[in-house]
N, C-alpha and C positions, 0 to 999 in steps of 0.2 A: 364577090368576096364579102360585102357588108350586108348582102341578104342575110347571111346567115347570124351576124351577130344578133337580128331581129325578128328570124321566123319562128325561134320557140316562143317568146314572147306573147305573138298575133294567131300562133296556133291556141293558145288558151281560151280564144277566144271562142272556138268551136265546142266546147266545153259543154256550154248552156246548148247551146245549138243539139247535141247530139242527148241532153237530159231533157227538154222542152220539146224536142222532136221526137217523138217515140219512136221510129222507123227502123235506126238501127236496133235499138231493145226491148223491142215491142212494145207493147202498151208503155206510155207516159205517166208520171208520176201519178196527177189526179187520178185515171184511170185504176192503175194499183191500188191506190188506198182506199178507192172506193167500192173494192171489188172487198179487200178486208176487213172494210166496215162490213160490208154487205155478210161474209162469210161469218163473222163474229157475232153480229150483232151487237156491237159496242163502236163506241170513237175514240179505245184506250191509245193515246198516244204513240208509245212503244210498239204498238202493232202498227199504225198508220207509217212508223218510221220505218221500221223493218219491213212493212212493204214494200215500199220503194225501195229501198237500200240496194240490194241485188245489179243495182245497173252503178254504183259506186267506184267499178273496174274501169270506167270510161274517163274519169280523173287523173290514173296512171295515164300517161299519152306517151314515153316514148322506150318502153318495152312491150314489143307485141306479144311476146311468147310470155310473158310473164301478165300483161291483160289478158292474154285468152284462158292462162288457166283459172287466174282471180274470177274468171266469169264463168267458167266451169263449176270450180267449186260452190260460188254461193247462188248455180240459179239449178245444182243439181247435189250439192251436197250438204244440205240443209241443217241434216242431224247432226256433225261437227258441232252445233250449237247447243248447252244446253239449257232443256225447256225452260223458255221464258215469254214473257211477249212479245218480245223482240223478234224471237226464235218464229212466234206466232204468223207473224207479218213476214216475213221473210218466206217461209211455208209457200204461204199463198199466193206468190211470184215462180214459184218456179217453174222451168221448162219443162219437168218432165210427166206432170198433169196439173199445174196452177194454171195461171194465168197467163206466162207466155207460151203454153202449149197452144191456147188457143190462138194466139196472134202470129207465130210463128209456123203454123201445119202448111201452109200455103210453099213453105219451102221441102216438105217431104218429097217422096217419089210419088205417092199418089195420094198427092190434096184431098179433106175430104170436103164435102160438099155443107160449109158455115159461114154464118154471117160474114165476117171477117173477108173471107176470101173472096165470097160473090163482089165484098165493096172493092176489094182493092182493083180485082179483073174489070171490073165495071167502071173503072175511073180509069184504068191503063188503056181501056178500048177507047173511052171517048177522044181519049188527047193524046193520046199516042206516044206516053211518056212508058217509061219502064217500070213494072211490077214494085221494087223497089221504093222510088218516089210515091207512087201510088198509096204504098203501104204507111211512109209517112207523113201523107196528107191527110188519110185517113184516119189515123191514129192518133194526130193530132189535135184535128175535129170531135173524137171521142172526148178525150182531155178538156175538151171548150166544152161540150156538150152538158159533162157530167157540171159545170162550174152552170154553165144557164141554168141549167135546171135548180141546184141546190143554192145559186145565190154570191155574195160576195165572203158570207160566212165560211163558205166550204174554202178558200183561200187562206180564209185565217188559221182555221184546221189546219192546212197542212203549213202553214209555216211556222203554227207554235207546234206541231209533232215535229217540225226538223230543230226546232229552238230549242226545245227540251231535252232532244237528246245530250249525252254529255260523255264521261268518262267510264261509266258504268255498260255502255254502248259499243265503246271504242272499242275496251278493254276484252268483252266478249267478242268482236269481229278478232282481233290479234291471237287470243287464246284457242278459236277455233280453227283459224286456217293457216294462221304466218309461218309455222314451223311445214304445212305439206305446201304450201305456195312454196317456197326454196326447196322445195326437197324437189318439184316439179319443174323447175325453170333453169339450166345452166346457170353456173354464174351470179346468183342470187342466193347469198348468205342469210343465215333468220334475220338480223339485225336490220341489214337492209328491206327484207320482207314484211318485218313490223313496221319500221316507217313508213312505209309505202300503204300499207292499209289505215291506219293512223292516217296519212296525209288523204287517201279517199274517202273514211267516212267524216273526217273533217272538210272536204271539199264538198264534198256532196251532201251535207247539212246543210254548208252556206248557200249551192246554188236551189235547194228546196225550200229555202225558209225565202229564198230569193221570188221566187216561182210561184211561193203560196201569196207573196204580198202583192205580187202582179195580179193572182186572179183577185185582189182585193178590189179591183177595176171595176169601173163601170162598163158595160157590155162593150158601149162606143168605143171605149178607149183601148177595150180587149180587142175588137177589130180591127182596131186604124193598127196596130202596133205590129200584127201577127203578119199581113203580107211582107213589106218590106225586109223582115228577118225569114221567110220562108224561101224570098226570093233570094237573098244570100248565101243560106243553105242550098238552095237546090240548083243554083248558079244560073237561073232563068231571069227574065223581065220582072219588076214588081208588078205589072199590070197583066202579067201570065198567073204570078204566081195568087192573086189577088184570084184569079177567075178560078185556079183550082179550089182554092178556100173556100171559095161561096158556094162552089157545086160538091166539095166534101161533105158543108153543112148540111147541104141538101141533102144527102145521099147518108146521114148519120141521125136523121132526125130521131130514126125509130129505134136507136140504139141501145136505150136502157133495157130494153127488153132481152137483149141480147146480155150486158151486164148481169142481169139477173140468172139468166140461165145461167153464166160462165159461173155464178155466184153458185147455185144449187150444184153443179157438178163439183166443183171443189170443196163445198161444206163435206159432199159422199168420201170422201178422202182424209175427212178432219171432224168428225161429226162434233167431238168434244170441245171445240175448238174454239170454247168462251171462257175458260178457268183464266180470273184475272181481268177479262177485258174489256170489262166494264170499271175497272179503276183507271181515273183518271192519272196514270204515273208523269209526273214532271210537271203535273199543270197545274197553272201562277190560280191561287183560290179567285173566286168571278168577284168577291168584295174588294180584292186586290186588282183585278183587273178596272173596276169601274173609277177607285180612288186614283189610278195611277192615268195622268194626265200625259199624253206624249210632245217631246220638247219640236218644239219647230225645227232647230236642228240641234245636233251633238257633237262638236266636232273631235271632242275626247274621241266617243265612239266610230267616227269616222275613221280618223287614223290609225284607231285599234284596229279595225277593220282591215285596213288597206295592209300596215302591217306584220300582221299576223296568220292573213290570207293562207290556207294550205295550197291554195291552187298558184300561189307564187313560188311557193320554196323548193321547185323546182328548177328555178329558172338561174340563167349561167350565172358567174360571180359577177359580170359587172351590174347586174339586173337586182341582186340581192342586195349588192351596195347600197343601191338608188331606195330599195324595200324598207333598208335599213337606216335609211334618211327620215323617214316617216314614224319613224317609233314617235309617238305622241307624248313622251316623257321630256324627249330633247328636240323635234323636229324644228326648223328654221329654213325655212328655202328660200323665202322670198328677200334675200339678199343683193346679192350679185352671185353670176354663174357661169362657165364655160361648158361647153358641149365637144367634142373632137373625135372622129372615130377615124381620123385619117390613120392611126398607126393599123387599122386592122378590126383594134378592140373599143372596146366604149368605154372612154375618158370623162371622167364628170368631176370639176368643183365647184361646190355651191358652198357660198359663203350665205350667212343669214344677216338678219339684221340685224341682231342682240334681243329679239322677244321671242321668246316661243311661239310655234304658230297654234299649236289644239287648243290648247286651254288660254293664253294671255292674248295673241295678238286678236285671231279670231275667236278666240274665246270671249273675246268682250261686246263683239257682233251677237254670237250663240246667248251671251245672257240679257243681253236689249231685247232680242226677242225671244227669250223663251220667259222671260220674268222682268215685264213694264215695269209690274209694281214697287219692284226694289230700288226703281229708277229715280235719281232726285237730281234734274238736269237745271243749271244756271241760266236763267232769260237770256240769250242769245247764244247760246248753244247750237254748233252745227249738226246737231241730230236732228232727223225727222220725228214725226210723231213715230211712235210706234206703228201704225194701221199703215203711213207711207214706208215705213222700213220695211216691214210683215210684203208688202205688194213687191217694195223692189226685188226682194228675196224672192221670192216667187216667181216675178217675170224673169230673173237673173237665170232660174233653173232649166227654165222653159226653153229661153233662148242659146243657154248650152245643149240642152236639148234639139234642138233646129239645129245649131251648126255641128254638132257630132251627126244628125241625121238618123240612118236606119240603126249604125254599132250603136244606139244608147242605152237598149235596151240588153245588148250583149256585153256593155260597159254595168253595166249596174247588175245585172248576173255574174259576172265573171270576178266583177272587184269592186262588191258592194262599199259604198264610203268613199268613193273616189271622185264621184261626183259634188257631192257637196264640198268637199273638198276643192277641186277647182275652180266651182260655183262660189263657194268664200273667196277665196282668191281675185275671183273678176269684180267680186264685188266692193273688193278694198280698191282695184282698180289703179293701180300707182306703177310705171316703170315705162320701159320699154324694150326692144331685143333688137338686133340685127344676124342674119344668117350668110354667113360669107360660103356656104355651100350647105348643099341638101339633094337627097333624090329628085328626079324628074322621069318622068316615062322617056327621053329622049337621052338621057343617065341616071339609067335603074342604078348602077353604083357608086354614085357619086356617095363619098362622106359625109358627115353632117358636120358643121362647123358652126357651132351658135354661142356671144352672147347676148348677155342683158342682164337687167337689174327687173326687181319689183315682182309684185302680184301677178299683174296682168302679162307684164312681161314674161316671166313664167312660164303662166299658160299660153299665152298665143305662141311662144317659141315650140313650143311641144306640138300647138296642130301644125306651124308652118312646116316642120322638120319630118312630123312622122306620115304626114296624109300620103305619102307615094309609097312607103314600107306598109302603110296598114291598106292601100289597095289593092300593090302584088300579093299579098298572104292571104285576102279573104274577099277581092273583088270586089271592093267596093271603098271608099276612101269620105273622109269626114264629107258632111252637105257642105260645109264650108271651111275651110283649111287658114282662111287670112281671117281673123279675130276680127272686130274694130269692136276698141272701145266704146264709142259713141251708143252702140246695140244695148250696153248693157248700162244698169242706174249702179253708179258708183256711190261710196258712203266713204268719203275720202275723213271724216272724222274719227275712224276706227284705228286709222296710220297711228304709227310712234308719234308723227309730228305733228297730229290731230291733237284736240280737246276736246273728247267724246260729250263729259258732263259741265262744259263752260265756266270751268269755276279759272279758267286764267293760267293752267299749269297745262304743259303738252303730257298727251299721255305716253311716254318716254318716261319723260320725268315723276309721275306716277307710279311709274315700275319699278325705277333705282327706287323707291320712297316707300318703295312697300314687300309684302312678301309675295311671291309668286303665286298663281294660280296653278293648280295643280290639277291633273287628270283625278288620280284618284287621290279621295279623302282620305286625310292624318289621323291616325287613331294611336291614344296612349301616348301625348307630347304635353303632357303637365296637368298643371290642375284645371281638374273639370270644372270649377263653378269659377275661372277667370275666365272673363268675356277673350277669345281670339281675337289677334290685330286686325283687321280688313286689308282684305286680298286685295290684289291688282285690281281684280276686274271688277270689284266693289267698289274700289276707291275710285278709279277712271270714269265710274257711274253716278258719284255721289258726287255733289259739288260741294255738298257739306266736310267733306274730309279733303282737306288741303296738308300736301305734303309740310309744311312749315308745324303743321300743327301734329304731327307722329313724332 
């Protein structure tokens, strides 16, 4: 009974898995967009999106007739679009002479005799896995291939081509197919139809812009990270899936050559097929790119993130509740909370503390380290230096990292901002939890019954409760499900009942004393040449501005 309040949930998580693994949609992202570079002669963003875009349909997850036609239409009926470069990129994906023709021929009646194919049969003989697998290990390896070669650059590429895109994107995906996707799927009105494409090239932005900052890696870290989620995907050993990977490389070395061909056959299909794309569309000017400094962390944009998520707003009402907790305008969690799914359904109240958590409580963390300088801390003050905060945060990440294990990587694809998020959390470090019931392999449906108070509390309540639901769903369950504090460096001066900048006032009482911190900036609230009072997280920082004296 209570599987199911949780399997939509942990199926999202295959998401990234079926966009990072090219297998089911042939060629992977990288691979696309470097076939449209290749075919263009340009890195006009818009085309790099609209390459990719095509595999978007795999966002929808729980209408199959209405994915299979959404994938019909956009890897076969292109011209619905009109000419743009969006249109451009998109072109040169599709199945019926782009790019997945060639990846997908092996599935005709009489395969012909292409790169593609020799690799897949050539890896299905060594190891005696299925055509199938083969095909996504393969494809995969192309995806890494093309990233060694061109560098950690070509990552960035495609994450500011899925960042750029916007509403001008959407608007054309809606306009050209939502009205024949309903007319082609029982039961599927336009309204619904448009949401639904709306929600995948929204989904499928965030897990490409996800994707592009992965390959921002260093080589090492692109390898340590790729078995572990392959062997999830493919439901084998990680030390199986580790040996397909390194013999995929092998077997892909000579791959660009094969790129390039694919690239000459589908220019013959598009000869024209540069008007425009050489304009850089959507992208931030490079003098803008150099001045713009990135913050340590955001936690605004964290919980905008989590939020706002298109790959959540599908999920049942009590899931959306929980989504809706997170708006970064009002969010407070780390309160006190109950947990209860004994009626069936998932029961949640969380009470908060009385701070906000994005912008005041952790916002005051997020501005220690993202701007020292504005820092004016009272000699005895329990803040660290900055360099020791900078490291705890850091080690904080790492070691959420290690106890989520292989899903971290399917965590930060699927619900970019979630991590730092928890990561804040442990690292305010204050509560505790008690779990009066939860799954077990020995009672897969036992209810969850959890409370607790605080930060950490929180989170540890989340890995204790869910590690048995998130290993029935995707086979595999956190590295480590029991939290301990002690793992992580706590900054217990960020609390309400901390004194972040020593000046003798808790930071609580900072907060009644002042105005809020807010996500986004006030614009048009009075006269422009009066100095603004100091924020929360200004005043919490400043030991010079003591409540007594506002």
């Amino acid at each position: 009974m209570h599987k199911n309040i949780y399997g939509k949930t942990w199926r999202l998580f295959f998401v990234f898995l079926l966009l990072a693994m090219p297998g089911a949609m042939a060629w992977g992202p990288s691979t696309h967009a470097y076939i449209a570079s290749c075919v263009t002669g340009g890195r006009n963003l818009s085309v790099l999106f609209g390459a990719m875009l095509p595999d978007c349909n795999a966002v929808i997850r729980d209408n199959h007739a209405e994915v299979s036609s959404l994938k019909t239409l956009l890897h076969r009926e292109f011209d619905r679009l009109p000419s743009c470069a969006l249109k451009t990129g998109v072109m040169t994906h599709n199945a019926e002479w782009g790019a997945d023709f060639y990846a997908h021929s092996i599935y005709s009646e009489t395969p012909p005799d292409m790169y593609s194919i020799r690799k897949f049969r050539q890896l299905r003989d060594e190891f005696g896995i299925t055509v199938s697998q083969a095909e996504d290990v393969i494809e995969m390896c192309v995806d890494i291939q093309i990233r060694l070669l061109l560098g950690p650059a070509w990552g960035t590429l495609i994450a500011r081509a899925a960042d750029a895109s916007g509403e001008a994107h959407e608007q054309a995906m809606v306009d050209a197919y939502a009205t024949e996707l309903a007319a082609r799927v029982t039961g599927l009105d336009p309204q619904k139809a448009e949401a639904d494409i709306r929600m995948a090239v929204r989904g499928y932005k965030s897990l490409a812009a996800t994707l592009g900052r992965q390959l921002e890696s260093d080589e090492a870290e692109i390898h340590q990270a790729i078995s572990p989620v392959l062997a999830l995907y493919l439901g084998c050993e990680e030390a199986q899936a580790a040996t397909y990977y390194r013999r995929g490389l092998e077997l892909t070395k000579d791959c660009m050559e094969e790129m390039d061909r694919i690239c000459a056959e589908i220019k013959a299909h598009m000869p024209d097929a540069v008007e425009g794309e050489h304009e850089a569309e959507g992208e931030t000017a490079p003098e803008e790119k150099e001045a713009h400094r990135p913050a340590v962390v955001d936690f605004c944009q964290a919980f905008t993130q989590v939020h706002e998520n298109p790959l959540l707003q599908g999920l049942d009402p009590e899931f959306a509740a929980f989504v809706e907790l997170l708006n970064p305008a009002t969010a407070d969690l780390n309160g006190t909370f109950n947990v209860n799914t004994s009626g069936g359904a998932l029961k949640m109240e969380i009470k908060g503390n009385g701070m906000p958590d994005a912008a005041n409580e952790l916002g005051l963390l997020a501005r220690f380290l993202n701007h020292p300088a504005s820092v004016s801390l009272a000699a005895g003050s329990a803040v660290p230096e900055h360099a020791e905060a900078l490291a705890a945060w850091k080690a904080n990440l790492a070691q959420l990292d290690q106890d989520i294990g292989p899903a971290a990587a399917l965590v930060e694809a699927v619900a970019p901002g979630l991590k730092p998020i928890l990561a804040g959390f442990l690292t305010l470090g204050d509560g505790e939890f008690t779990v009066a019931s939860a799954p077990t392999p020995e009672a897969p449906d036992a209810p969850v019954i959890a409370t607790g108070r605080g930060s950490f509390g929180l989170v540890a309540a989340l890995f204790a409760t869910l590690n048995t639901m998130l290993s029935r769903e995707i086979g595999g369950g956190f590295s480590n499900p029991d939290l301990r504090r002690e793992d992580y460096v706590t900054l217990a001066a960020f609390l309400p009942e901390g004194d972040a900048d020593g000046d003798g006032f808790s930071n609580r009482k900072e907060y009644k004393h002042t105005a809020p911190t807010v996500c986004a900036p006030q614009t048009g609230t009075g006269d422009e040449d009066a100095t603004p009072p100091p924020t929360y997280s200004e005043a919490a920082l400043d030991s010079r501005i003591k409540p007594e004296r506002q």
